[in-house]
Structure formats: structure tokens, C-alpha cells
VMD Tcl script that builds the backbone (N, CA, C; Angstrom):
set m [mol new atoms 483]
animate dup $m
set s [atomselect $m all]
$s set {name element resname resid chain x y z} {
  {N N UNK 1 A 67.028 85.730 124.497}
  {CA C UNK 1 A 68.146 84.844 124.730}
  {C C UNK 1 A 69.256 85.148 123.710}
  {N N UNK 2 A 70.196 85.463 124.214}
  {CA C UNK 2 A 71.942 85.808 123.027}
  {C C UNK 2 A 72.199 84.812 122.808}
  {N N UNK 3 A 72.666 85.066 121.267}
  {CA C UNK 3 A 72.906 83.692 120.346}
  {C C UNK 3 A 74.195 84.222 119.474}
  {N N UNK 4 A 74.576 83.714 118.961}
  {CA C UNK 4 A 75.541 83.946 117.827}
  {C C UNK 4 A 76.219 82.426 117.084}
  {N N UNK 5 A 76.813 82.464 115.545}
  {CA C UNK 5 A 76.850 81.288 115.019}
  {C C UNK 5 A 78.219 80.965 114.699}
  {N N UNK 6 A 78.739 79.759 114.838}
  {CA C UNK 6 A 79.733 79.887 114.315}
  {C C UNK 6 A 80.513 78.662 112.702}
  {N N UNK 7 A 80.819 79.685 111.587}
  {CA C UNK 7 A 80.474 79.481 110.470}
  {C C UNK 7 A 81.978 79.513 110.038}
  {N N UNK 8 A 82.257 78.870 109.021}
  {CA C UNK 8 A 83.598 78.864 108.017}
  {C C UNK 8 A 83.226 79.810 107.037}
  {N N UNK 9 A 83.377 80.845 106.535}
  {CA C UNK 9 A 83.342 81.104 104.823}
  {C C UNK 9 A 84.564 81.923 104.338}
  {N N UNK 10 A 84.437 81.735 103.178}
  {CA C UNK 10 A 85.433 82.224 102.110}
  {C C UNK 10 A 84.825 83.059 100.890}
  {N N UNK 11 A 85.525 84.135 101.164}
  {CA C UNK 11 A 85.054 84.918 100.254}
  {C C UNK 11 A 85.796 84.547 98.592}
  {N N UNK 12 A 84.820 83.945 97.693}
  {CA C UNK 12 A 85.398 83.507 96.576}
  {C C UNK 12 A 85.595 84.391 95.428}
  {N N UNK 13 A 85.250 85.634 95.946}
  {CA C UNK 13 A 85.453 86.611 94.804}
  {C C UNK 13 A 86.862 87.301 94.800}
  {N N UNK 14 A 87.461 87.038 96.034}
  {CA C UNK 14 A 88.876 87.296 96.570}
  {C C UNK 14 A 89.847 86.185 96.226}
  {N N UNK 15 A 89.076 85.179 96.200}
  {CA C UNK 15 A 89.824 83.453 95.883}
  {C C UNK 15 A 90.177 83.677 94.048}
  {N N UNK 16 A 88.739 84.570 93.522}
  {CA C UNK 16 A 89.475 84.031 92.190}
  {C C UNK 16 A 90.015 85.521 91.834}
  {N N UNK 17 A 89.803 86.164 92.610}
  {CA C UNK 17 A 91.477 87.905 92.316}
  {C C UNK 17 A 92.340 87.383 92.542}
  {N N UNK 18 A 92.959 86.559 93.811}
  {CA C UNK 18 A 93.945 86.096 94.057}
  {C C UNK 18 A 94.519 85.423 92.608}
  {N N UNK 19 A 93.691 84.523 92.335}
  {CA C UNK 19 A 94.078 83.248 91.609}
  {C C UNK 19 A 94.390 83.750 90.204}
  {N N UNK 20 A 93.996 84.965 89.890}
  {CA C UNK 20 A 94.065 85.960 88.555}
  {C C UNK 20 A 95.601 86.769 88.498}
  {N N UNK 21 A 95.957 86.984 89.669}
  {CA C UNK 21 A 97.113 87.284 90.191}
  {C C UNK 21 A 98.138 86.563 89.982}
  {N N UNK 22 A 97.841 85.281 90.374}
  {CA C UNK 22 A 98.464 84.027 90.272}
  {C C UNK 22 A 99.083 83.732 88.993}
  {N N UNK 23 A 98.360 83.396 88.169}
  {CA C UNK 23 A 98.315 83.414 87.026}
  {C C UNK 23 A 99.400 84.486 86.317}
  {N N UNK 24 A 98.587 85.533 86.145}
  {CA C UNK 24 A 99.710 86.781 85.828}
  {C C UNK 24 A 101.140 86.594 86.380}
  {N N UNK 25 A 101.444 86.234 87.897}
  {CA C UNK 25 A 102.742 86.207 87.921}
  {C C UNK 25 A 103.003 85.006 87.168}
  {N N UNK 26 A 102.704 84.077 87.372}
  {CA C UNK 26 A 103.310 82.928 86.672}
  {C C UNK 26 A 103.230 82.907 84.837}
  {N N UNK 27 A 102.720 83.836 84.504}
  {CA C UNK 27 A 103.186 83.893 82.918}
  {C C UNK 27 A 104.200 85.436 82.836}
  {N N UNK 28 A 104.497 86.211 84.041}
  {CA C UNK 28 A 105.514 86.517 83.256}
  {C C UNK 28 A 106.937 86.834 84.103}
  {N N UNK 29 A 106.758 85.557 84.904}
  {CA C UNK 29 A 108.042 84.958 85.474}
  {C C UNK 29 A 109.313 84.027 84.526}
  {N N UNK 30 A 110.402 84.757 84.752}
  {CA C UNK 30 A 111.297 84.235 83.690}
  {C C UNK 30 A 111.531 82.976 83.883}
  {N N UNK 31 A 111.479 81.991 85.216}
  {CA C UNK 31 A 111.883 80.948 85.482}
  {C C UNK 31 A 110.646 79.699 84.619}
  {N N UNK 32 A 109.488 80.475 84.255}
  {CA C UNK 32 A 108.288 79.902 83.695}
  {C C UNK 32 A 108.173 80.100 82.685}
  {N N UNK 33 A 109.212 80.831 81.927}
  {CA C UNK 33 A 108.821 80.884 80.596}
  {C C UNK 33 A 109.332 79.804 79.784}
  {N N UNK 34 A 107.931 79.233 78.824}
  {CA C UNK 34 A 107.636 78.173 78.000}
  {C C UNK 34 A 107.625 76.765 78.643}
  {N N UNK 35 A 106.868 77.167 80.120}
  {CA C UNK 35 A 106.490 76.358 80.749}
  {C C UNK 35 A 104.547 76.294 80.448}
  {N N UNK 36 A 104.148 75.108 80.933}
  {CA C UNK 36 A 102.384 75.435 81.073}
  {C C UNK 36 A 101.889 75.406 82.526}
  {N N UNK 37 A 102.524 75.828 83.131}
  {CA C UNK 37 A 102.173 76.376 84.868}
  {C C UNK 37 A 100.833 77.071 84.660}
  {N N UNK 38 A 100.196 76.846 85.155}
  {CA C UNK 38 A 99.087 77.784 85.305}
  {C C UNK 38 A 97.999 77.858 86.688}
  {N N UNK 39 A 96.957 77.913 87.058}
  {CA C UNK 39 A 95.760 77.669 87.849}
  {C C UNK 39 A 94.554 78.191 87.427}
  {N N UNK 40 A 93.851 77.006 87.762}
  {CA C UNK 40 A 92.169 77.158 87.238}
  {C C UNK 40 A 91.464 76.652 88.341}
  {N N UNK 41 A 89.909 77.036 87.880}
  {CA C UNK 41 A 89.295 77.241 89.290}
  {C C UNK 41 A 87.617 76.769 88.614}
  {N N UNK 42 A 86.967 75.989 89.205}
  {CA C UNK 42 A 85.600 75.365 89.042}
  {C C UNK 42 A 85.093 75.387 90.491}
  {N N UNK 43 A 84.072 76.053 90.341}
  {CA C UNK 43 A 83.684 76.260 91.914}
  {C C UNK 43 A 84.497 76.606 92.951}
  {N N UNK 44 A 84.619 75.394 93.896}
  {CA C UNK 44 A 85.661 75.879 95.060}
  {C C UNK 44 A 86.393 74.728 94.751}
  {N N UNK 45 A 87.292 74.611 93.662}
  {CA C UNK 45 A 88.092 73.527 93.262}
  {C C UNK 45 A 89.005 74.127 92.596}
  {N N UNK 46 A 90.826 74.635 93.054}
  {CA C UNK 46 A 91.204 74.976 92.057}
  {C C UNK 46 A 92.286 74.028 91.966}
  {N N UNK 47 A 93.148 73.678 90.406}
  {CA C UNK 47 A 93.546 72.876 90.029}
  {C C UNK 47 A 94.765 73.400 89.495}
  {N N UNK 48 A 96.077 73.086 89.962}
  {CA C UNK 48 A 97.616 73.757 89.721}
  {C C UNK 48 A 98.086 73.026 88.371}
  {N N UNK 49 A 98.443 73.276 87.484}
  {CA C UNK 49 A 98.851 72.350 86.702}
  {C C UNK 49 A 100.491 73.514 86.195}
  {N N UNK 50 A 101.788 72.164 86.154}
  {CA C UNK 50 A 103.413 72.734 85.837}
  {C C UNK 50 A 103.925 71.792 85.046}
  {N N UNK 51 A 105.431 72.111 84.960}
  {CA C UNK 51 A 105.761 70.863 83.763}
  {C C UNK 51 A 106.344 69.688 85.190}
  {N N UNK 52 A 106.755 70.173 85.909}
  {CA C UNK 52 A 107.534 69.727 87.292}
  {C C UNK 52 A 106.722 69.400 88.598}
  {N N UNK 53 A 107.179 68.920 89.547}
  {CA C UNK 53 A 106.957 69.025 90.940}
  {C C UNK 53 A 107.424 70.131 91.608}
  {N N UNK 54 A 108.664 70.542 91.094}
  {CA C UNK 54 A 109.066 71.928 91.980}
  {C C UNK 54 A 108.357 73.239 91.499}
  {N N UNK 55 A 107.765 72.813 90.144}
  {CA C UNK 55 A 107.155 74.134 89.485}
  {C C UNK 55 A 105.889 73.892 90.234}
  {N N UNK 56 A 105.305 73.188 90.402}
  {CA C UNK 56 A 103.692 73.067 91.179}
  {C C UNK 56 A 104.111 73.302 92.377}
  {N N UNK 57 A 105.547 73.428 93.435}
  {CA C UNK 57 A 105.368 73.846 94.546}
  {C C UNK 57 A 105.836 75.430 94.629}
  {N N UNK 58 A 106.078 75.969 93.696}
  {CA C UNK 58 A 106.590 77.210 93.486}
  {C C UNK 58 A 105.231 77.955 92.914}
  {N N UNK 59 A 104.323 77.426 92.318}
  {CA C UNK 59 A 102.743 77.926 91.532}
  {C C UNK 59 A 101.929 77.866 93.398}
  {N N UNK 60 A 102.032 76.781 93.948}
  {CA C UNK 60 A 101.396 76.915 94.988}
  {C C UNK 60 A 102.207 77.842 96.270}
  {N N UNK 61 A 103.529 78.473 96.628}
  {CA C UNK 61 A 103.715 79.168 96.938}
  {C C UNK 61 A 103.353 80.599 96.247}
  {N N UNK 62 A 103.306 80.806 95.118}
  {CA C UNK 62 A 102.514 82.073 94.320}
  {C C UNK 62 A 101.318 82.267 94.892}
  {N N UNK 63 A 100.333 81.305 95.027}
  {CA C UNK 63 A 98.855 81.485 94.824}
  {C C UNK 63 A 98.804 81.352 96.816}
  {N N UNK 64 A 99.729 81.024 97.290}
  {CA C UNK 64 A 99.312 81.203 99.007}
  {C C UNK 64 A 99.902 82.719 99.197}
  {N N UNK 65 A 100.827 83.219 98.779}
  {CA C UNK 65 A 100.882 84.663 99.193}
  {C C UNK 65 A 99.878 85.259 98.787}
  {N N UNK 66 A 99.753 85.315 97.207}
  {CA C UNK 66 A 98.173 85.993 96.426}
  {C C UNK 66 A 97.117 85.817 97.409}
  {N N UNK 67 A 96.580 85.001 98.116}
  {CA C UNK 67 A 95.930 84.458 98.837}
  {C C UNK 67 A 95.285 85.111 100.281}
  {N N UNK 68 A 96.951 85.383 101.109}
  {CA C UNK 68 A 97.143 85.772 102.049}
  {C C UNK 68 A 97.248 87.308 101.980}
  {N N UNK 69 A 97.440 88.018 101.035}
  {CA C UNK 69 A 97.701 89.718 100.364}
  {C C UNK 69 A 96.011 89.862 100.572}
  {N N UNK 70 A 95.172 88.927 100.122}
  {CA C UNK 70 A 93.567 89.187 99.671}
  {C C UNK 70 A 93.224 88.745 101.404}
  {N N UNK 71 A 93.641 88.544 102.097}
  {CA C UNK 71 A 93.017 87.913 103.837}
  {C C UNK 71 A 91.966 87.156 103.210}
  {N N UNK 72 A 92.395 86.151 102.830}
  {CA C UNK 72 A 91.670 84.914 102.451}
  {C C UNK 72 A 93.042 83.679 103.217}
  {N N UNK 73 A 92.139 83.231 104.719}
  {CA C UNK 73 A 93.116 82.021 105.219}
  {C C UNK 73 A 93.083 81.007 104.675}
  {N N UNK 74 A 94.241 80.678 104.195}
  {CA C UNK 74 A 94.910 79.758 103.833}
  {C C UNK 74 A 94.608 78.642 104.574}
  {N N UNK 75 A 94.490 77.990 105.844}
  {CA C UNK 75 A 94.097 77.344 106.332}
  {C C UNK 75 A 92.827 76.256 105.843}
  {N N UNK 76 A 92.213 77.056 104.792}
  {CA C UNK 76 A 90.780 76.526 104.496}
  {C C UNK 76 A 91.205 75.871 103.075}
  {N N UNK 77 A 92.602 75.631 102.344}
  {CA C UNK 77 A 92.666 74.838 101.589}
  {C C UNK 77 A 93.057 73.619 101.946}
  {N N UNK 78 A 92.613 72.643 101.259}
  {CA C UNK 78 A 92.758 71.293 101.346}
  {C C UNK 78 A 93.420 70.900 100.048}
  {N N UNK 79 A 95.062 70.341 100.208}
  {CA C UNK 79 A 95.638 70.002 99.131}
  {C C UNK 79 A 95.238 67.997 98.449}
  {N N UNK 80 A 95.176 68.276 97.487}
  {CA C UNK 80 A 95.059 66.640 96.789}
  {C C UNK 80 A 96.615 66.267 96.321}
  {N N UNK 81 A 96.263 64.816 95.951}
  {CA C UNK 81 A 97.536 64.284 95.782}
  {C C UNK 81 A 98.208 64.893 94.440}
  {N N UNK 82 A 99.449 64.763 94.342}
  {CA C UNK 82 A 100.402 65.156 93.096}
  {C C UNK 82 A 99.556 63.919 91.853}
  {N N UNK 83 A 99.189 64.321 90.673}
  {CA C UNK 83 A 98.977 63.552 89.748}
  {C C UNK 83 A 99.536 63.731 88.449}
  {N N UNK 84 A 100.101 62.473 87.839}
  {CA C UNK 84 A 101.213 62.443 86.376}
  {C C UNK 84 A 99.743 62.743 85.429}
  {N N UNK 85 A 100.259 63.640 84.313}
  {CA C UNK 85 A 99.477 63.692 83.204}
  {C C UNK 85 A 100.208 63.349 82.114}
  {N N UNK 86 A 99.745 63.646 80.835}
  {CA C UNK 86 A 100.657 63.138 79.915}
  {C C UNK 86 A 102.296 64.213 80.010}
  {N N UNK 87 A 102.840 62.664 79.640}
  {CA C UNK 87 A 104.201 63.287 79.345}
  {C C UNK 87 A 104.845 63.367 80.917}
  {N N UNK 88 A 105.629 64.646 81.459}
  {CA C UNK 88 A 106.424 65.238 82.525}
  {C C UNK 88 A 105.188 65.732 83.294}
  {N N UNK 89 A 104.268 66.673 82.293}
  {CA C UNK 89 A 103.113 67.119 83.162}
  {C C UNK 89 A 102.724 66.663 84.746}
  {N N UNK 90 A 102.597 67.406 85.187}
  {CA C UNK 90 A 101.750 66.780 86.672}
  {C C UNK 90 A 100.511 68.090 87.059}
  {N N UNK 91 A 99.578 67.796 87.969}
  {CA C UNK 91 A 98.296 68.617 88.343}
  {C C UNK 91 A 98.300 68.268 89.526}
  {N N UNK 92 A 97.719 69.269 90.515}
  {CA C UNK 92 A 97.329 68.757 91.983}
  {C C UNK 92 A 95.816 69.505 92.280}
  {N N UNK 93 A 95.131 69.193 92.875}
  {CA C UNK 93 A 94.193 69.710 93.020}
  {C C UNK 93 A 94.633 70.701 94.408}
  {N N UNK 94 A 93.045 71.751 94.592}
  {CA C UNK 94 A 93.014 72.272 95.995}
  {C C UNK 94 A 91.932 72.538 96.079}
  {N N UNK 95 A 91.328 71.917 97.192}
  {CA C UNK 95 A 89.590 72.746 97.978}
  {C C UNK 95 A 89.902 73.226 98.621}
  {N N UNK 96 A 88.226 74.508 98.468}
  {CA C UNK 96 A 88.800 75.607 99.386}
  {C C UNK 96 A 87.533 74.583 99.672}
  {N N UNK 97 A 87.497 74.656 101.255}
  {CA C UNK 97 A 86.558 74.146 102.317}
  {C C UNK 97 A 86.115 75.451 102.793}
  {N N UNK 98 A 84.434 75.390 102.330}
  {CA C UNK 98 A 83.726 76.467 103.167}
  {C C UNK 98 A 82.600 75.637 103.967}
  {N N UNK 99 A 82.651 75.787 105.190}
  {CA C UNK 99 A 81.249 75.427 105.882}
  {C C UNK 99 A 81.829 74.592 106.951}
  {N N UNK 100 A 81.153 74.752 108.495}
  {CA C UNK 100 A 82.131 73.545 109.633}
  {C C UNK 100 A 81.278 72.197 108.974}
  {N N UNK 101 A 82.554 71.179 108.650}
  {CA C UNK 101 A 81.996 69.560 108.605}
  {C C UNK 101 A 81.801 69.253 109.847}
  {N N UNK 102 A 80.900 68.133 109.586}
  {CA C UNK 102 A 80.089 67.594 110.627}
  {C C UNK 102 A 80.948 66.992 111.600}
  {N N UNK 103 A 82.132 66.737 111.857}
  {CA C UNK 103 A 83.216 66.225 112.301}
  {C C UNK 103 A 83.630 67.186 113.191}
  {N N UNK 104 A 84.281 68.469 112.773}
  {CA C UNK 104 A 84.825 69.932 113.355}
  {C C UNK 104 A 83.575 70.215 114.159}
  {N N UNK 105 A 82.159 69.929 113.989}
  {CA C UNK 105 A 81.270 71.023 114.150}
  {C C UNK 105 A 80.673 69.387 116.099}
  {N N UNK 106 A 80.856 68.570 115.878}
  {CA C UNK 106 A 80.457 67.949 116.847}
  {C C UNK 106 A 82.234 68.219 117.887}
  {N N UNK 107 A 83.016 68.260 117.453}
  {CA C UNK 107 A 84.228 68.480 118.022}
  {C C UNK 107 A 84.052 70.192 119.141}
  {N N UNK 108 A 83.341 71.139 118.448}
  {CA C UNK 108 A 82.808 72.355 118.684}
  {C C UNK 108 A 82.182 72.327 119.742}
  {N N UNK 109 A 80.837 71.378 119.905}
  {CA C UNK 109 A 80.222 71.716 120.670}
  {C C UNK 109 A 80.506 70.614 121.894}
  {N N UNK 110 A 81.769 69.745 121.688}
  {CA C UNK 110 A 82.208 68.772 123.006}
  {C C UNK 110 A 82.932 69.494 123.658}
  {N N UNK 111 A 84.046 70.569 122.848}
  {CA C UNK 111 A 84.932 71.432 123.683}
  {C C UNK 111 A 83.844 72.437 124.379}
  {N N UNK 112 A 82.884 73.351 123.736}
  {CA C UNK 112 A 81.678 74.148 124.617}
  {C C UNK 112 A 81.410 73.369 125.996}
  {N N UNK 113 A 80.600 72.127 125.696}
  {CA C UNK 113 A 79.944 71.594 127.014}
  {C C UNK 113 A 81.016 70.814 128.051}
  {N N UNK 114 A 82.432 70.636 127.362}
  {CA C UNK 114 A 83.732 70.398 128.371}
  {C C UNK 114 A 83.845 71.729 129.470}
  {N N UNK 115 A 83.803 72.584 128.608}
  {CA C UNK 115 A 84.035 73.953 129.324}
  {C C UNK 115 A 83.382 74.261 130.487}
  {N N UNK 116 A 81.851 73.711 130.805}
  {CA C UNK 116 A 81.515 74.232 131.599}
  {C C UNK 116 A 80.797 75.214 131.606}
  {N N UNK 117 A 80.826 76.140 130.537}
  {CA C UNK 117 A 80.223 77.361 130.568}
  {C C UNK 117 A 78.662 77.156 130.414}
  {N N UNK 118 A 77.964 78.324 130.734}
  {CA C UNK 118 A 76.478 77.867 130.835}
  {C C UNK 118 A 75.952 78.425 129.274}
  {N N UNK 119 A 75.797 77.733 128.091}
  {CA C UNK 119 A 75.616 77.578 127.648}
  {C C UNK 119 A 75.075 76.811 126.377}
  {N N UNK 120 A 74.591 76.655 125.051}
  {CA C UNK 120 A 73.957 75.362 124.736}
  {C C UNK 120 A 74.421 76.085 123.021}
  {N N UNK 121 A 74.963 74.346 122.915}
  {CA C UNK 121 A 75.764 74.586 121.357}
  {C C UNK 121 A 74.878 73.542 120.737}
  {N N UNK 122 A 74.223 74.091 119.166}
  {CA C UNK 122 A 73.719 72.879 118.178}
  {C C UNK 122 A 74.174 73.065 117.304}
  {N N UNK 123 A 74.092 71.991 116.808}
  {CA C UNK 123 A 74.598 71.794 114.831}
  {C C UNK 123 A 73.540 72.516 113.776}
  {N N UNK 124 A 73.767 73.273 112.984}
  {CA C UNK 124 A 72.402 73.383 112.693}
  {C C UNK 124 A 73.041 73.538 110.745}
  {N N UNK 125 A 72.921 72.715 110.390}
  {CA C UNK 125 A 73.580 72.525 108.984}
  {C C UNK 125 A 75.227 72.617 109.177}
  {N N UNK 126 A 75.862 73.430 108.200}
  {CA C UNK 126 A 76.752 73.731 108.647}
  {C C UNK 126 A 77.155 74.722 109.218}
  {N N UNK 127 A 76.893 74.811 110.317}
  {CA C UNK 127 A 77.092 76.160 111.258}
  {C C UNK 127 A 76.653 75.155 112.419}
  {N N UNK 128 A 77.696 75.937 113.487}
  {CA C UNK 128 A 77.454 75.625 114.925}
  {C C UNK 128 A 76.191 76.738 115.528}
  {N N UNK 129 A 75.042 77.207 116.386}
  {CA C UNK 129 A 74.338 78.086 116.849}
  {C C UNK 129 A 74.826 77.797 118.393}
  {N N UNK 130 A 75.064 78.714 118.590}
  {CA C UNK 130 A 75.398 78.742 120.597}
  {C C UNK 130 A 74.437 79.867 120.951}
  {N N UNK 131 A 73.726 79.463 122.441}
  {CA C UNK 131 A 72.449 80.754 123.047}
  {C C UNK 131 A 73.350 80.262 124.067}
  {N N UNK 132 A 72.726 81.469 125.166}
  {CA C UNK 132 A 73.142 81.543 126.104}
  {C C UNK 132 A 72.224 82.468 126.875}
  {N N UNK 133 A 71.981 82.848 128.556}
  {CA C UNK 133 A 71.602 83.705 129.110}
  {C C UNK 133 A 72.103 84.892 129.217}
  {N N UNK 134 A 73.676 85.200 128.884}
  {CA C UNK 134 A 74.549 86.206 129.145}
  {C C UNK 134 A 75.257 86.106 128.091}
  {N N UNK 135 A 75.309 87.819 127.697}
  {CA C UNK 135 A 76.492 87.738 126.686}
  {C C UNK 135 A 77.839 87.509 127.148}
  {N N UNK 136 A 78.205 87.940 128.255}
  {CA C UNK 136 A 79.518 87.010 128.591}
  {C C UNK 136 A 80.186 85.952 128.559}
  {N N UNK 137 A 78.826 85.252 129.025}
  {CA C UNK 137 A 79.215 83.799 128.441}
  {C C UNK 137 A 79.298 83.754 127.281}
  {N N UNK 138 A 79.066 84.149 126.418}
  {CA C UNK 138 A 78.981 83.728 124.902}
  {C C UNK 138 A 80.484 84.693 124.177}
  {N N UNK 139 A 80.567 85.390 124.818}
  {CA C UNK 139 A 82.172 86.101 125.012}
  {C C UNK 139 A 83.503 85.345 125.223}
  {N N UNK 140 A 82.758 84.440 126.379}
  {CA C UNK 140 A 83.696 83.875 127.010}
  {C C UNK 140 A 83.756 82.305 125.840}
  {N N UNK 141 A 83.145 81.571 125.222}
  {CA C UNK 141 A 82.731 80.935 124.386}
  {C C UNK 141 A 83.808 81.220 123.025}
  {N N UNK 142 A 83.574 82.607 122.349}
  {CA C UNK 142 A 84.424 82.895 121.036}
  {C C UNK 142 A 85.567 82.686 121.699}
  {N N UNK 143 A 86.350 83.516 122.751}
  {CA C UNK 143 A 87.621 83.519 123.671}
  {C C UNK 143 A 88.038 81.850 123.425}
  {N N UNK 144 A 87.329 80.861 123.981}
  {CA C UNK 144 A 87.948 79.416 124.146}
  {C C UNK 144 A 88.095 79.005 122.736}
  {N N UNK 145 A 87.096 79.030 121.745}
  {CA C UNK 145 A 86.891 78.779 120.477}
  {C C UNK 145 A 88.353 78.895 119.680}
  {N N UNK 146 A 88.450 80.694 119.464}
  {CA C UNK 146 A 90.240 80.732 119.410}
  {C C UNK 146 A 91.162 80.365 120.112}
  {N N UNK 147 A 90.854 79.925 121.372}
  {CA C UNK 147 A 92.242 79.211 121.913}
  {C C UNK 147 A 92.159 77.657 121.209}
  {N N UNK 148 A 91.225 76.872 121.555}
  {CA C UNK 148 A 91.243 75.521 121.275}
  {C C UNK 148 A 91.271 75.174 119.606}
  {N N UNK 149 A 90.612 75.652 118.697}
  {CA C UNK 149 A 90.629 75.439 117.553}
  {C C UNK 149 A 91.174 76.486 116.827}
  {N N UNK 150 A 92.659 75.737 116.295}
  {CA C UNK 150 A 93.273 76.999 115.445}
  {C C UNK 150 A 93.634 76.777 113.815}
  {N N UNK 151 A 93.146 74.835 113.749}
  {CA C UNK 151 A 94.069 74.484 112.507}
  {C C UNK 151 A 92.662 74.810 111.533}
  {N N UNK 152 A 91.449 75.359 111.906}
  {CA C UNK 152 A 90.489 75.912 110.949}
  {C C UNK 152 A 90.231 77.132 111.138}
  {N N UNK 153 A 89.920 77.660 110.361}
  {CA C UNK 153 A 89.499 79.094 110.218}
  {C C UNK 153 A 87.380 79.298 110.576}
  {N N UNK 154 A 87.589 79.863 111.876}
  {CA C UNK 154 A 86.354 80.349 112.291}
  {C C UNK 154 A 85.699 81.542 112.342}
  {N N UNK 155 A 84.537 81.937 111.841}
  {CA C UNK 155 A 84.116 83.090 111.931}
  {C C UNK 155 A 82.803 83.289 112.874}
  {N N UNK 156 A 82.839 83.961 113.669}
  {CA C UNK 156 A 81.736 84.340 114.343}
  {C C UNK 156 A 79.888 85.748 114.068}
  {N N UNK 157 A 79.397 84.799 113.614}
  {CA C UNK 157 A 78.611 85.786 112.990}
  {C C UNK 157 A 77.028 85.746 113.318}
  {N N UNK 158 A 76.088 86.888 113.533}
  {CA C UNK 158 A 74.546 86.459 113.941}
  {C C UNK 158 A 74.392 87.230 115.267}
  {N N UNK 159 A 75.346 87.779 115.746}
  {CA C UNK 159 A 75.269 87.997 117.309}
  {C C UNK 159 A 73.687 88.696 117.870}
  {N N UNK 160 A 72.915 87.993 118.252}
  {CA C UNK 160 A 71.518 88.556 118.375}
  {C C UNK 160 A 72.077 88.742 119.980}
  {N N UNK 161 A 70.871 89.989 120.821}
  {CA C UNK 161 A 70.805 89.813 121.993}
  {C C UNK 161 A 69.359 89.909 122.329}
}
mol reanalyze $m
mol bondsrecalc $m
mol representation Tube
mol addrep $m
């Protein structure tokens, strides 16, 4: 029976080249100098910190091209709110979201069994598993997948036959 899974990931070894990048431009950008702009990174948590609001949206335009140069989608960050630190300071957070939430991933398999197609979608942690009798169908499956869901980043991976 053909199966294949469908999974979010992010390659974080590209997340923190990017973010090293990042960095570098922003210390030796003239508009930043003897500023404390920077970005740091704890797990899949990275954290913008400027003296400004326009400098944290100019650090986060840095680190989405860096980002997008490495084909790491952008799509899979999740921005937090603007927060005052001492003084002018401000920080914002960003998750990178790896893995379909349980939310996206039941949304997945309502658009599958809307479809019609003869096939059978489960949750199985975070990953969707779809079998099927035919690889076509399961062809035809990735095909709808990219049409209907575009505001996350999906990867298709496992393809057994």
C-alpha cells in the first residue's frame, strides 16, 4: 500500500548561518553603528533586540533575506509582540515553527477526505501519514495540498510504494 508523510521542518543549521550573517551585517552597517541591534537564538527561538522600532524592523528585514538566500521559508516564523526593555531598548521574539500543529494537521486531513480522493489521511504525531491504493492518487493528494495550503510551509517525505 503507497504512503507518504506530510511534515514541516527546518533546517536549523541554515537558521543559525543565516542568523550569523545577520549579525555580521548588522555590526558593520553604518546606519547601526553604536547601536545594540543584534540576534540571538536558543533553540528554535530567536530574539531581535535594537535601540528602536524601526531598527528591529530593519534587523528583521536583514535576517528574512539571510533567511531566504539559505531556502529556509520564511513562512515558518512566528513573530511575538514588540517588548520595552530598559531605557529606549525594545526585543521581539521569533519561532521558527517546526512540525504540523494539531490544528493545521486536522485541517489536512478535512481538505483530503473533502476531496474525494480515494484515500486515508492520519495524524500521527506531528506529521500527517496518507496511504492509498495508487500512487496517483497520492500524486494527486501533494497537487491539492499545494493548491489549498499555502500560508505553511509543507514538505512531502517517506514516499513508500
Amino acid at each position: 500500500m503507497p504512503s507518504f508523510d506530510i511534515v514541516s521542518e527546518v533546517d536549523l543549521v541554515e537558521v543559525r548561518n543565516a542568523l550569523d550573517q545577520c549579525n555580521k551585517e548588522v555590526t558593520n552597517r553604518y546606519d547601526f553603528k553604536g547601536s545594540d541591534a543584534r540576534v540571538e537564538q536558543s533553540e528554535k527561538v530567536l530574539t531581535m533586540y535594537a535601540d528602536a522600532e524601526f531598527q528591529i524592523d530593519q534587523v528583521k528585514d536583514i535576517l528574512i533575506n539571510k533567511l531566504a538566500k539559505r531556502n529556509v521559508d520564511v513562512r515558518c516564523l512566528e513573530y511575538g509582540k514588540l517588548e520595552k526593555v530598559s531605557g529606549n531598548k525594545v526585543k521581539q521574539t521569533v519561532t521558527v515553527k517546526v512540525g504540523v500543529e494539531t490544528e493545521l494537521a486536522k485541517k489536512i486531513v478535512r481538505i483530503i477526505k473533502d476531496s474525494k480522493i480515494k484515500v486515508q489521511a492520519s495524524i500521527q504525531g506531528d506529521t500527517v501519514r496518507v496511504t492509498g491504493a495508487k500512487r496517483d492518487n497520492l500524486q494527486e493528494v501533494i497537487a491539492l495540498m499545494r493548491k489549498e495550503v499555502t500560508d505553511f510551509p509543507l514538505q512531502y517525505q517517506n514516499f513508500r510504494d
